[in-house]
C-alpha positions, 0 to 999 in steps of 0.5 A: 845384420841390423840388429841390436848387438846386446840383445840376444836373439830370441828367434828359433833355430830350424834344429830346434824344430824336432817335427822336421828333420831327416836326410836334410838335417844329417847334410847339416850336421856334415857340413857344421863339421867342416865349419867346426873344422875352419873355425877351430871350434874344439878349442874352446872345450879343450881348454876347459877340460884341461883346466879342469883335469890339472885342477883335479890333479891330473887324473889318469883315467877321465869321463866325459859327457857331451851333451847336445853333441850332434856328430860330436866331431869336437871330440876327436881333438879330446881323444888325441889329447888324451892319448898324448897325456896318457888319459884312459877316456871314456867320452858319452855323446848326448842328443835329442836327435835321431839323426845326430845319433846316427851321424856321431855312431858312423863317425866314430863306428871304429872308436870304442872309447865314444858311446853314443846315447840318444837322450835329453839332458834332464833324463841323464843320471846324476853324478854319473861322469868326471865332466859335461861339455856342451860345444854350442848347446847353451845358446839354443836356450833363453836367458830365463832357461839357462840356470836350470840348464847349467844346474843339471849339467852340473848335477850330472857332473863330479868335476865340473861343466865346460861351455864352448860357445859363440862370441855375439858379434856382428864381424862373427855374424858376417863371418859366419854369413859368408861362409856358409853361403860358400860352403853350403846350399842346405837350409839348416846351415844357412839358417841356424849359422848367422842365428847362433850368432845372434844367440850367442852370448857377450861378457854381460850376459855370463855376468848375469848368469854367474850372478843368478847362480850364486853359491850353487856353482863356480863360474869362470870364462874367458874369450878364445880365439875365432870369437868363442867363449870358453866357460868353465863351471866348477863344484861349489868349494862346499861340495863334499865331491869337490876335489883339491881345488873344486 
């Protein structure tokens, strides 16, 4: 808890170690889905898809690919979204993991609107779906790694990137402490919790970011309930494959 709050942490997180993993790292992943549940953490993504889908005048048929997903629990809120604005969604979980593969294709084993792909992002296709997500993704990254980061997710897209992140503060570090102390023993979520807070990020360093990229991309954010930033990444207006407003 002692540390310099307008620093982000540089250390690793333990999911950021491919060389372990196994059944340890998929009792994480279900645990991070009852935290992403008590915090609300879809919220933030759903607020940026839907500011992008009405910005692109309502589509009625949506592609999304989220990207980092883990066990893309997140996205059930998207799919009852859509089933409410009468969206045809095709939803693509993107991760690096074997094992947050496994967990997302036994979560949504009955869904046939999620496809699950094991990938890096820097392998995806370009231009090749409506909308990149990335739910808790970016902060894994340093300051100096995150325009190439957001530039590919932004080539992949035709609309736009939605972030979904954390806010960098030490009531949400303390939080996040007392929690996954009371909900779990595992050493991934003990770990990487309290950490990602740390990670995270605070208006200055969107800032920066938004400043780095330029004319390259459209940066929007905004602060979200339950210390969550909500980024949205538009099409720069120059773009032939903006539409409308992008």
């Amino acid at each position: 808890m002692y540390r310099d709050w307008s620093k982000r942490a540089v250390e690793q997180e333990l999911m950021d170690d491919f060389t372990i993993g196994g059944d340890e790292l998929r009792e994480a992943l279900r645990h991070l889905r009852r935290l992403n549940r008590i915090f609300a953490a879809a919220a933030p993504t759903l607020y940026g898809i839907e500011r992008l889908w009405i910005e692109a005048d309502k589509p009625t048929r949506l592609s999304i690919l989220d990207i980092g997903s883990g066990s893309g629990d997140v996205n059930r809120r998207l799919l009852q979204w859509a089933d409410a604005n009468r969206i045809e969604i095709a939803i693509t979980l993107v991760d690096i993991t074997t094992e947050a593969c496994e967990e997302a294709k036994e979560l949504f084993q009955v869904e046939p609107r999620v496809h699950v792909t094991q990938s890096n992002l820097f392998d995806v296709p370009e231009r090749s779906v409506d909308i990149v997500t990335g739910t808790q993704f970016l902060h894994h990254f340093s300051d100096d790694e995150l325009p190439a980061v957001i530039l590919k997710m932004l080539a992949i897209a035709r609309i736009g990137v939605v972030i979904n992140d954390i806010h960098r503060h030490w009531l949400a570090w303390a939080a996040v402490w007392l929690m996954t102390r009371f909900l779990s023993s595992n050493r991934y979520i003990l770990n990487d919790g309290p950490l990602s807070v740390a990670k995270g990020f605070q208006a200055e360093d969107w800032e920066r970011l938004k400043h780095s990229l330029g004319e390259k991309a459209e940066l929007s954010y905004s602060w979200r309930p339950l210390f969550r930033y909500a980024v949205v990444i538009r099409q720069p207006r120059h773009n032939p494959l903006v539409r409308g407003r992008l």
